[in-house]
C-alpha positions as CSV (number, residue, x, y, z in Angstrom):
1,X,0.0,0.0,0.0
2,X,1.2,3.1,-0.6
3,X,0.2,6.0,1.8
4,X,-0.1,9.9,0.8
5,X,-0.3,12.5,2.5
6,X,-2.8,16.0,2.3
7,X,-2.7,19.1,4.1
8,X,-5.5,19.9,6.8
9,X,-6.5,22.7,4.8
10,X,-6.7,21.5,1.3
11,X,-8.3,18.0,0.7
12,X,-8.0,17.7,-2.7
13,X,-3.4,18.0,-3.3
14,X,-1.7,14.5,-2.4
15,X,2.0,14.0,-1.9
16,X,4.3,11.0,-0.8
17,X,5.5,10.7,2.5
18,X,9.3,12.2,1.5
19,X,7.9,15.6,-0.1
20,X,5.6,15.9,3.0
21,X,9.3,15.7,5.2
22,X,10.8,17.6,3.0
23,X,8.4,20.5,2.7
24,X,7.5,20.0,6.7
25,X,4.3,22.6,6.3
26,X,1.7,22.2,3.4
27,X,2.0,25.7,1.1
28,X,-1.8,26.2,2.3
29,X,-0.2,27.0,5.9
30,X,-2.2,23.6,7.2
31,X,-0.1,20.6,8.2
32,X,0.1,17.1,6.6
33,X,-1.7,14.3,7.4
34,X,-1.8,10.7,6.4
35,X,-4.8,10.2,3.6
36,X,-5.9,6.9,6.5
37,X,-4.4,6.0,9.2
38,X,-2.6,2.5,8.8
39,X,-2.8,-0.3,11.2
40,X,0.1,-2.5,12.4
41,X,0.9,-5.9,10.9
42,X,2.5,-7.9,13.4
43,X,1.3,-8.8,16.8
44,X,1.9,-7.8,20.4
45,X,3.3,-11.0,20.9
46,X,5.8,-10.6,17.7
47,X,6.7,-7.1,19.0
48,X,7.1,-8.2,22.5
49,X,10.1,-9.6,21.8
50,X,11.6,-7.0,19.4
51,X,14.6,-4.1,19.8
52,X,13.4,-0.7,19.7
53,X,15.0,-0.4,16.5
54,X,13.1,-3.5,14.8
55,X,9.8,-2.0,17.0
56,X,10.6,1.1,14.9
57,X,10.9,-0.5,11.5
58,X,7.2,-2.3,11.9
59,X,5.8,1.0,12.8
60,X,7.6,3.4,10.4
61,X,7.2,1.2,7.4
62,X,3.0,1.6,7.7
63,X,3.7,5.6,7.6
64,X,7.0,5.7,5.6
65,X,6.0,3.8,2.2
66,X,8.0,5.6,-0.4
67,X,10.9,4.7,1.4
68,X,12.9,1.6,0.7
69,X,13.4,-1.3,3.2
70,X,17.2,-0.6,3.6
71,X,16.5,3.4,3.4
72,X,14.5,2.8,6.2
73,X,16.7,0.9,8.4
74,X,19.4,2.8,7.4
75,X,17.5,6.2,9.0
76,X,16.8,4.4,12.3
77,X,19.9,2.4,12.9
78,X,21.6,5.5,12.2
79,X,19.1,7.2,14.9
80,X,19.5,4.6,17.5
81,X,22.7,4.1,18.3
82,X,25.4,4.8,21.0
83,X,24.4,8.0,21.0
84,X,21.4,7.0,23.8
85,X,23.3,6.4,27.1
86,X,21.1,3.0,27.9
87,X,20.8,-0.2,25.3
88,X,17.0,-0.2,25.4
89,X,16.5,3.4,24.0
90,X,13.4,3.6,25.4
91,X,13.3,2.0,29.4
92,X,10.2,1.5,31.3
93,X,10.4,1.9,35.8
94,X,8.2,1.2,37.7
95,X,7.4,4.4,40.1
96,X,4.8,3.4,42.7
97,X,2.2,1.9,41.2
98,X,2.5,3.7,37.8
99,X,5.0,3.2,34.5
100,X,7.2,5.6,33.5
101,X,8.3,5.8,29.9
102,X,11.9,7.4,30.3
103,X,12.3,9.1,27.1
104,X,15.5,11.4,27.6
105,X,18.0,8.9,27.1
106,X,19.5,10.6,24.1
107,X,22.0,13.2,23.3
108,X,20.4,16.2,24.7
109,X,18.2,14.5,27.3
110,X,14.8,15.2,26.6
111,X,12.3,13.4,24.5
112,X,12.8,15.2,21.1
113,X,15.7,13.3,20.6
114,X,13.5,10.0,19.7
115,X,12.2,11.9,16.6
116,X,15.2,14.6,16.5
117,X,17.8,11.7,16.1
118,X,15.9,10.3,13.0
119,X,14.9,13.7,11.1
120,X,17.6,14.5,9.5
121,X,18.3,11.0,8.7
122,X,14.8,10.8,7.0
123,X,14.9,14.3,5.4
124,X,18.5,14.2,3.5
125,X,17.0,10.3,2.3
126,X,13.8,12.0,1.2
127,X,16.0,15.1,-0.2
128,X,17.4,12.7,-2.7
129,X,14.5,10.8,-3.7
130,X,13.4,14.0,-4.6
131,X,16.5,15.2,-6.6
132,X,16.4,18.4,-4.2
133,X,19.8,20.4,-5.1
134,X,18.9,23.2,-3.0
135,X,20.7,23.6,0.7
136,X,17.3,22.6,3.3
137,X,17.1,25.1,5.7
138,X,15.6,23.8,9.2
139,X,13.8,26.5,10.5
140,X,12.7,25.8,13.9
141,X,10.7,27.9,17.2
142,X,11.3,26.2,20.6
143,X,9.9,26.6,24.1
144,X,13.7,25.1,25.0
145,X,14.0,21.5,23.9
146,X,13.0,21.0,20.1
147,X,15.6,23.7,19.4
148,X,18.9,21.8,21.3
149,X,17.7,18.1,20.1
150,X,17.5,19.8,16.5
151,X,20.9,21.7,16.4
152,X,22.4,18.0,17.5
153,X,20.8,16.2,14.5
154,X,21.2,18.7,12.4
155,X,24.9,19.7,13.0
156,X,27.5,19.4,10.2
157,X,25.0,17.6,8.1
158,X,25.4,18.4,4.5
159,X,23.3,20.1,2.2
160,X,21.2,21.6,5.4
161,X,21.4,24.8,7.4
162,X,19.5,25.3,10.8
163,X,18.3,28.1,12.4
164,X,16.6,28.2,15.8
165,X,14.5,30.9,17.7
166,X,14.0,30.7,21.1
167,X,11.7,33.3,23.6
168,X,14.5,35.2,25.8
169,X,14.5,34.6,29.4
170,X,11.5,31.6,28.5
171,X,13.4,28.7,28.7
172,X,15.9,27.6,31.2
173,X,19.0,27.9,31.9
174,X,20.6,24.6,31.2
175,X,18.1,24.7,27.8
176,X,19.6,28.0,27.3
177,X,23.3,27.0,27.7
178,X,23.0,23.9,25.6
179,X,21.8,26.2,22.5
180,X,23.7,28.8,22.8
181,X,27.2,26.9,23.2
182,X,25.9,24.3,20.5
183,X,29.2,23.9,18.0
184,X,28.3,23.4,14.1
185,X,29.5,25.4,10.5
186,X,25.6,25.2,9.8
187,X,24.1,26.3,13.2
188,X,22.3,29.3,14.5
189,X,20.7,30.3,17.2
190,X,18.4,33.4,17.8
191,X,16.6,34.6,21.3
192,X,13.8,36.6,20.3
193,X,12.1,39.2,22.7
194,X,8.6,37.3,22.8
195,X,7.3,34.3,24.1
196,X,7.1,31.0,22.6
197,X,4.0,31.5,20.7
198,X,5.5,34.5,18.8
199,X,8.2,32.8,17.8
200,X,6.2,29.6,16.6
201,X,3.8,32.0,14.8
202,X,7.0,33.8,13.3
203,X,8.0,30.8,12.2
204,X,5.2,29.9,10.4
205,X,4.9,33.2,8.8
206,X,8.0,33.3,7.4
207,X,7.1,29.5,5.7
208,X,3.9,31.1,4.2
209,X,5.9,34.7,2.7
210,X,6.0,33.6,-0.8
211,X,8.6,36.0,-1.6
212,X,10.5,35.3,1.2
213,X,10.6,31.9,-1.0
214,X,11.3,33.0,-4.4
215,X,14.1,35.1,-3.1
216,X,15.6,32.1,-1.1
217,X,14.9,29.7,-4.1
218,X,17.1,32.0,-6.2
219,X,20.0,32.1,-4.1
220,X,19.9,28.2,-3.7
221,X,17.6,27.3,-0.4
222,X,14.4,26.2,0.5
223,X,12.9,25.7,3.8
224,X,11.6,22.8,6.2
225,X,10.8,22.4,9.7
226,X,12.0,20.6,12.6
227,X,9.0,21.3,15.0
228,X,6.3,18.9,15.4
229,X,4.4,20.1,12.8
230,X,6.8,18.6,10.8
231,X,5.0,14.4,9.8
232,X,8.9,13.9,9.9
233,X,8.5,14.6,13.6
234,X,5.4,12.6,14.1
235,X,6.2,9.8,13.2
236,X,8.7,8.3,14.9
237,X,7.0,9.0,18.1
238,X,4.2,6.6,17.3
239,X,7.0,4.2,18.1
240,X,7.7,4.6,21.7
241,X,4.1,3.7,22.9
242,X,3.7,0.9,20.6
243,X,7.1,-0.3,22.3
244,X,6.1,0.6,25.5
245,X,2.8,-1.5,25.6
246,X,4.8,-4.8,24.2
247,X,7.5,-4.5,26.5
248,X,4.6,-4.1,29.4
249,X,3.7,-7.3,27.7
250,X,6.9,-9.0,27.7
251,X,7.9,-8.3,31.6
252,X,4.2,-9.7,32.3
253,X,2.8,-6.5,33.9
254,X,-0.4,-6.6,31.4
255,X,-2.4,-9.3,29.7
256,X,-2.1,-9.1,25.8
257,X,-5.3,-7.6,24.5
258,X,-5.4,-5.7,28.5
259,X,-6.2,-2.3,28.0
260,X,-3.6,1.0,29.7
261,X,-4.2,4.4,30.3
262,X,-1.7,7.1,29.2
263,X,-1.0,10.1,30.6
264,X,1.4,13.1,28.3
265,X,2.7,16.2,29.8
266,X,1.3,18.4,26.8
267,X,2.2,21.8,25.1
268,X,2.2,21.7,20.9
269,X,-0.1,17.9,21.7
270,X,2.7,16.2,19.1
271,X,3.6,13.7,21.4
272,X,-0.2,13.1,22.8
273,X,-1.3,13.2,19.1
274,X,1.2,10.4,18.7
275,X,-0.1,8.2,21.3
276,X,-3.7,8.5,19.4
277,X,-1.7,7.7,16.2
278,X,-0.6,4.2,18.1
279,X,-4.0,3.7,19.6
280,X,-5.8,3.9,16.1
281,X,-2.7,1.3,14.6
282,X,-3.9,-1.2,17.3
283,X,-2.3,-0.3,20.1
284,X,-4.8,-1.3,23.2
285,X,-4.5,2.2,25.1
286,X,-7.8,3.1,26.7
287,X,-8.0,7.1,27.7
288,X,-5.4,9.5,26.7
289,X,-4.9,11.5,29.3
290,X,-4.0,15.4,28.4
291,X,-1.6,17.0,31.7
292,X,-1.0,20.6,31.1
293,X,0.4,23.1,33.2
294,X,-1.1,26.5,34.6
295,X,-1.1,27.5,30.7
296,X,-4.0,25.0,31.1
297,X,-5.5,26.1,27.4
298,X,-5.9,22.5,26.5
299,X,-7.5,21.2,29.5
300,X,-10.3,24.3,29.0
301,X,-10.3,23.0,25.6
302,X,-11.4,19.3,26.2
303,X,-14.2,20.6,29.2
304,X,-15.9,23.1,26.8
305,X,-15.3,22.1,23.2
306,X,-13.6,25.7,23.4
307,X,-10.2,26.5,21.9
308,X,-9.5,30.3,23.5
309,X,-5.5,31.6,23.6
310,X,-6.6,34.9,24.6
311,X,-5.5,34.8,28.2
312,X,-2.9,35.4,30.6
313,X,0.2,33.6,29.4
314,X,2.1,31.9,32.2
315,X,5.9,31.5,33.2
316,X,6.2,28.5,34.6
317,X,9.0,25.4,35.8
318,X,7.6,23.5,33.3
319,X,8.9,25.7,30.3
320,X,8.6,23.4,27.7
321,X,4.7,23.5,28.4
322,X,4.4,27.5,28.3
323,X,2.4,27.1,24.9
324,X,-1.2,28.6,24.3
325,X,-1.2,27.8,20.8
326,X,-0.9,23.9,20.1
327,X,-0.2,23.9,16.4
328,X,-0.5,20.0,16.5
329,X,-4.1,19.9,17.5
330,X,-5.1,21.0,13.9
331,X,-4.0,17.4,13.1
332,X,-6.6,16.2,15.6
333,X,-9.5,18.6,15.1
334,X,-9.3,17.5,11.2
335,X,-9.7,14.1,12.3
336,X,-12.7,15.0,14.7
337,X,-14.1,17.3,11.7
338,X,-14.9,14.1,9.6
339,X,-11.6,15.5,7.7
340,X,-13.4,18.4,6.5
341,X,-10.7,20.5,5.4
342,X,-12.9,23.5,4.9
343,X,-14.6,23.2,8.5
344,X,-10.7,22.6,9.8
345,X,-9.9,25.8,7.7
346,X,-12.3,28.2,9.4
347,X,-11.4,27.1,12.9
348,X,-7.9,27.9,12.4
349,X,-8.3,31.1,10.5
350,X,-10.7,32.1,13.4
351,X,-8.3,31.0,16.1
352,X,-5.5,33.4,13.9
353,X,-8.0,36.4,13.7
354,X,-9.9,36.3,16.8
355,X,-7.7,33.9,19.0
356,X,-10.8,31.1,20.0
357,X,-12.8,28.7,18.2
358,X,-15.4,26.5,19.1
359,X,-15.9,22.9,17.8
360,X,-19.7,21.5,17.2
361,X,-21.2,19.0,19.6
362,X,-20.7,15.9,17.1
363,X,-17.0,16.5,16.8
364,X,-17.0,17.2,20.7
365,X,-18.3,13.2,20.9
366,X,-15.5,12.2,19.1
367,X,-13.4,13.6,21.5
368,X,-14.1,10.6,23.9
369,X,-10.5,9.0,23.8
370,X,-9.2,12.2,25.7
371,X,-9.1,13.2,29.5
372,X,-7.8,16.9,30.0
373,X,-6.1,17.3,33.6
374,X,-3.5,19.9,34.7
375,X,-1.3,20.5,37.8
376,X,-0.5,24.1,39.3
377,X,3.1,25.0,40.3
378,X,2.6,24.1,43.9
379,X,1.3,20.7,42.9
380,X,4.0,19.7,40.5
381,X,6.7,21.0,43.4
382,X,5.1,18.8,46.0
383,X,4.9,15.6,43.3
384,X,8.8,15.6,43.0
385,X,9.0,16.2,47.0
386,X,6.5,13.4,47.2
387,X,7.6,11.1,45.1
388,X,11.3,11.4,45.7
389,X,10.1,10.9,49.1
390,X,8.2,8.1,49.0
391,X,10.2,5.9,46.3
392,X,13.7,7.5,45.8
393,X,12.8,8.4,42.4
394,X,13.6,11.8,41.2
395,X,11.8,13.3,37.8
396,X,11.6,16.5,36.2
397,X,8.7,19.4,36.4
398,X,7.2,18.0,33.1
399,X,7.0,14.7,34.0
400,X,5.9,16.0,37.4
401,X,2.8,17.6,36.0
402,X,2.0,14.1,34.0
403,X,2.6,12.3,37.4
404,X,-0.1,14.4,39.3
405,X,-2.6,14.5,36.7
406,X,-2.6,10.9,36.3
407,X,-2.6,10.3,40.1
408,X,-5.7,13.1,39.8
409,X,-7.5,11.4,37.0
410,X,-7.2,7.8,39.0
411,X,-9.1,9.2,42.4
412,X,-11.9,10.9,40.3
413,X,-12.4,8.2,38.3
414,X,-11.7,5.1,40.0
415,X,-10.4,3.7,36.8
416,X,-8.2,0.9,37.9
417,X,-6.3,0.7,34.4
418,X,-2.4,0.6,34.3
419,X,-0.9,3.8,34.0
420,X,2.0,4.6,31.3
421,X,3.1,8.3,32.2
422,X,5.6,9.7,29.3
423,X,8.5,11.0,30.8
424,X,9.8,13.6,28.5
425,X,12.6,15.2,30.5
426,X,16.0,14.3,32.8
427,X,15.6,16.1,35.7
428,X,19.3,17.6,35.3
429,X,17.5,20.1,32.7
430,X,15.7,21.7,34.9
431,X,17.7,21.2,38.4
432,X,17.2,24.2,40.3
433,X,13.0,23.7,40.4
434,X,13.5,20.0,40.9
435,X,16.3,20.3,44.3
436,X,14.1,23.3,45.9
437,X,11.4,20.7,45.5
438,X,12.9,18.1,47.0
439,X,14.5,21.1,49.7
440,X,14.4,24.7,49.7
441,X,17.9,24.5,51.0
442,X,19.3,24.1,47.3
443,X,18.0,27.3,46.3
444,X,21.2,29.0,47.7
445,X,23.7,27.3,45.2
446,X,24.8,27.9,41.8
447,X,23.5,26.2,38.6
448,X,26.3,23.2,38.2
449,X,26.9,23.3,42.3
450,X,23.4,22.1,42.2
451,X,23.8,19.7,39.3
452,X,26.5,18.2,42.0
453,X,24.0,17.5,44.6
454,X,21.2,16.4,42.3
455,X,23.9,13.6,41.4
456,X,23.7,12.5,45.3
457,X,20.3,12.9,45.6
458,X,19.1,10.5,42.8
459,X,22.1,8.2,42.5
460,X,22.0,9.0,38.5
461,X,25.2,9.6,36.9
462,X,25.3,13.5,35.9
463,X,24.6,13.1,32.1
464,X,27.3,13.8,29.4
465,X,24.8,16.4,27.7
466,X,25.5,18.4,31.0
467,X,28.9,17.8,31.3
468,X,29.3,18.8,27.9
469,X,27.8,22.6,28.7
470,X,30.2,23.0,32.4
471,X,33.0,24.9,30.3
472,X,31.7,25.5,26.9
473,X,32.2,28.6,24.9
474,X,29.0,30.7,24.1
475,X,28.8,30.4,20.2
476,X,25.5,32.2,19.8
477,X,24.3,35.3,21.0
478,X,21.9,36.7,18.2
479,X,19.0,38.6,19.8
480,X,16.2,40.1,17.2
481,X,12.5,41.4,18.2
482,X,9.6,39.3,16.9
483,X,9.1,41.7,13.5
484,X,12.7,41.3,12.8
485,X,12.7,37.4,11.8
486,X,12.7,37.6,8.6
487,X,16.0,40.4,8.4
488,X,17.3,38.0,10.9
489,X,16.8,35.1,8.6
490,X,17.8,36.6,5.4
491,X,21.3,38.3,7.3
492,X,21.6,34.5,8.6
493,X,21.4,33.0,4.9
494,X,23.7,36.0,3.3
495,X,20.1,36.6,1.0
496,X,20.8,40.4,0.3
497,X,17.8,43.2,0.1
């Protein structure tokens, strides 16, 4: 079978799986989408016994089918590899009574590396199937952790550039260093004076100035995208819960066919979107449960059927969640809408002019795989305390909010289902809001004094990733406002006025 792709906005244009990577946002500003959504063909019981990497072939193949069997495999093995600091890529601990999915194995420690590892694999592959001669330029908005997991892929590759804005004083510092000291001919790195969402919304903008592209075209570029609006992106996170659920299987903590909750610290809704993705291959996942932070737009969102950014938006320890505009829910709504591109089309051009939208009741109902949840900053501090006190185990903020949603959802519900909580972040990123949890007593030391002591508390090895950023040089220190990105992007490139 061979699967195309469309954009949300525009039903009736198909393309392959490579152009849709390669071009990362449809030219209508909507985001691709697969034409169906395939189903797995192999068992639990097969993948119970596979490798993350072969896990990742049975997956990929069903969304990636205009790429060969050995292109394939040659993106993930090249993905996978010692890069990760455990064998598994992917391990599963038990915390109490629920599952963590430690995703922040990889080179920058956070969970963009299990799709950030593959991208550029995938997208210089699909480059030449396409005969693209032009240099790719990644062009990329982070809330902190996209942006240093990209940079790492993306470094030194040929025939790509990469530049990367991030919101100035948003993100923190550990996020911060690892950009700014991030070594690569091809890098850049910009802090802009906004928020998240005006850099994600700068992005986007500068994909949709059609002169902006005929003036890079002509001096030898074209753009694509490393965010999660990228299919590129996607993808490969399908994997991990599909993985998850067999291994589950295969260390006997489930039945096969025994259906799990899942519970995903949520900002852009990629990675939730990707454990619907799984679910609708096959995967038995009951609820999906949305955990947001005090920039709770999503929860609002799945009480009222009510999509409304125009509200206070909120600094928090959880930076990577500091989002009010989820550009990976359009992927969902479109789904919900029947995939009615034109009814997608006017709830996104409402949410752009008038900053809220309002789904009808029938796509509401469709909504029933979902549970919205959120934690407040005192509640995620008192989860690490907790926890750390209670089992030894010490996690980050994000995973913190996941942890006391779940642990929310289960007392309200009295749903008795096994819980799978994706843990997106090492604790090492965001030290300083993880020790004062654990003890107020931290507060007094420095960054990497407190990096020390987060080593003795949790008996995990300080990562290399941190390491790495003790003594670096600062490479990058770029600053524009929000209307400069495109000057910014043009001086980058050497694209004269």
């Amino acid at each position: 079978m061979n699967l195309l792709y469309k954009s949300t906005r525009n039903a009736d244009k198909t393309v392959t799986a490579s152009q849709a990577i390669l071009k990362g946002l449809a030219e209508d500003g909507g985001l691709f989408v697969p034409t169906e959504l395939p189903k797995l063909d192999v068992t639990m019981n097969e993948l119970k016994t596979m490798s993350y990497q072969e896990t990742a072939y049975a997956v990929m193949k069903q969304f990636l089918t205009d790429f060969t069997e050995e292109e394939l495999k040659h993106c993930i093995n090249s993905a996978y590899d010692s890069k990760f600091d455990t064998e598994v890529i992917a391990p599963l601990v038990k915390v109490g009574d629920t599952y963590h999915l430690e995703l922040f194995h990889g080179a920058t420690i956070a969970f963009k590396d299990m799709a950030l590892s593959i991208l550029p694999h995938l997208l210089t592959t699909a480059a030449k199937k396409n005969n693209v001669t032009k240099d790719i330029v990644i062009l990329t908005a982070t809330s902190g952790d996209t942006g240093k997991a990209a940079l790492a892929g993306f470094a030194d590759v040929p025939g790509t550039k990469i530049i990367v804005f991030y919101p100035k004083n948003g993100v923190s510092k550990v996020q911060e260093l690892q950009m700014v000291t991030q070594k690569g001919d091809n890098t850049s790195v910009v802090a802009i004076h906004g928020n998240f969402d005006n850099a994600q919304s700068g992005v986007k903008a500068l994909f949709e100035d059609k002169e902006l592209e005929k003036e890079l075209s002509e001096a030898g570029y074209q753009f694509s995208s490393a965010n999660s609006i990228n299919i590129g992106r996607l993808v490969p996170q399908v994997v991990y819960y599909v993985y998850a659920y067999a291994k589950l299987l295969e260390n006997e903590e489930i039945e096969n066919g025994e259906e799990i909750n899942v519970t995903v610290p949520t900002g852009n809704f990629g990675n939730i979107l990707a454990a619907y993705y799984a679910k609708q291959m096959g995967v038995p996942i009951a609820k999906l449960i949305c955990a947001s932070n005090e920039n709770k737009v999503l929860f609002d969102f799945f009480k009222t059927g009510k999509y409304d950014r125009n509200r206070e938006f909120v600094l928090t320890s959880s930076p990577s969640m500091d989002i009010l505009i989820s550009s990976n829910l359009e992927r969902l709504i479109y789904t919900i809408a029947g995939q009615d591109a034109k009814k997608n089309s006017e709830l996104m051009e409402a949410l752009k002019k008038d900053g809220v939208y309002e789904i009808t009741p029938e796509m509401k109902e469709k909504l029933s795989d979902f549970e919205g949840g959120y934690s407040t900053e005192e509640e995620t501090k008192e989860t690490i305390g907790g926890t750390y006190k209670s089992t030894g185990y010490v996690m980050d903020t994000h995973t913190a909010v996941a942890a006391h949603v779940s642990r929310a959802y289960r007392d309200a519900s009295k749903d008795q289902k096994k819980m799978l909580v994706a843990s997106t972040a090492s604790p090492y990123k965001f030290a300083r809001s993880v020790m004062t949890a654990i003890d107020e007593k931290y507060d007094e030391l420095e960054e990497f004094a407190l990096i020390d002591e987060l080593e003795k508390v949790s008996g995990v090895a300080i990562p290399n990733a941190i390491e790495e950023i003790r003594n670096a040089q600062i490479r990058h220190t770029k600053e524009c406002d929000v209307d400069k990105m495109k000057e910014t992007v043009k001086e980058i490139l050497g694209v004269e006025e």
